[in-house]
C-alpha positions in Angstrom: 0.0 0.0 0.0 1.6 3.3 -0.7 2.0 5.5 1.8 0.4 8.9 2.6 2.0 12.2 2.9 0.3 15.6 4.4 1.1 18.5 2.0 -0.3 21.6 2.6 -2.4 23.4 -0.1 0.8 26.0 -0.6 2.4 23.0 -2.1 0.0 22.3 -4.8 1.4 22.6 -8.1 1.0 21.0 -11.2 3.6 19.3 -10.5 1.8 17.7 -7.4 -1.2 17.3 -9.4 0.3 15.2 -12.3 2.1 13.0 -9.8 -0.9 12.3 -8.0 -3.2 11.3 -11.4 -0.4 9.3 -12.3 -1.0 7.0 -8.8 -4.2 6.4 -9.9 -6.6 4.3 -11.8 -7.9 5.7 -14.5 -11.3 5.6 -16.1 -12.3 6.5 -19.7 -14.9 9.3 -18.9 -12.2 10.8 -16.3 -12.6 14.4 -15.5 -9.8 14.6 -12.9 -7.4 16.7 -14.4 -9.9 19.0 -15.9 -10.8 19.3 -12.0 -7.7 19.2 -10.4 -6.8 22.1 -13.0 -9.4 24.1 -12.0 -9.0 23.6 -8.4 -5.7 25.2 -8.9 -7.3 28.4 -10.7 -10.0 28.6 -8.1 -6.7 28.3 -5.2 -4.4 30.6 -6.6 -7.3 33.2 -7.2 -8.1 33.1 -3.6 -4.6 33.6 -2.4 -4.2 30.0 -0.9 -2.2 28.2 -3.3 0.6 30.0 -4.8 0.9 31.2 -8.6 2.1 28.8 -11.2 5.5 28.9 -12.4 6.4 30.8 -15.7 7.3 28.0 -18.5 9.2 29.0 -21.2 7.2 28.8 -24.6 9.4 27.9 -28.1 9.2 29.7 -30.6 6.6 28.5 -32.7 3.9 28.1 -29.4 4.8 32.1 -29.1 4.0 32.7 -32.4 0.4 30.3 -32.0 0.0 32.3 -28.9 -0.5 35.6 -31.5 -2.2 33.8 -33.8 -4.7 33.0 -31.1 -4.7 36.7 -29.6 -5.3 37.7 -33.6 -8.4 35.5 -33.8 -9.7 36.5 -31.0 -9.0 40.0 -31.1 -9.8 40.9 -34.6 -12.7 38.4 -35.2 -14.1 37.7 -31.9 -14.3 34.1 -32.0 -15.5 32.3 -29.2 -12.9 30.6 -26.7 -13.7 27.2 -27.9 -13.5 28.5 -31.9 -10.0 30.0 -31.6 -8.3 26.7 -29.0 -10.3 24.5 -32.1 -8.8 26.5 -35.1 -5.3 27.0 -33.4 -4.4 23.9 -32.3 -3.7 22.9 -35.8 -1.8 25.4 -36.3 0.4 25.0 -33.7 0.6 21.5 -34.1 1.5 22.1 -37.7 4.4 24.7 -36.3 5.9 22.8 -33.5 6.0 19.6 -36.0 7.5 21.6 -39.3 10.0 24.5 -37.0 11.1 22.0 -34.0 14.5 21.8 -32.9 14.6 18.3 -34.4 13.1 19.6 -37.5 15.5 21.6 -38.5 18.1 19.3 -38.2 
């Protein structure tokens, strides 16, 4: 049996979070880590739990990151319109600019 640690919530991360989805069994209509990410939102917004750390973004996901801004800004797309559109896009970056890519 594994054994149990006490955190407190200023220890939640992501980090945290992934570790303890990964411990777990998993079922196919699993909404954990949509809840688990939104628990975090909900904690750092209150103050409890503290801000996530900064990841660096490559270049391409910085550029899909504008493109998303663009179609939300100068179309007004809905939220679930621009993540549909520009996920291909960035997909389509990331696989064609990589590091490995360009090798």
């Amino acid at each position: 049996m594994a054994k149990r640690r006490r955190s407190n919530l200023t220890e939640l991360s992501e980090h945290v979070v992934a570790e303890f989805l990964k411990k777990r069994k998993r079922d196919s209509h699993d909404g954990a880590p949509k809840a688990s990410r939104r628990l975090l939102e909900i904690l750092r917004a209150a103050g409890v739990t503290p801000p996530a750390k900064p990841t660096s973004r490559t270049p391409a996901q910085s550029v899909a990151d504008e493109y998303r801004d663009y179609l939300r800004i100068e179309y007004s797309f809905a939220p679930t319109t621009v993540q549909n559109d520009s996920r291909y896009v960035e997909g389509f970056l990331i696989d064609r600019f990589s590091a490995a890519a360009s090798i």
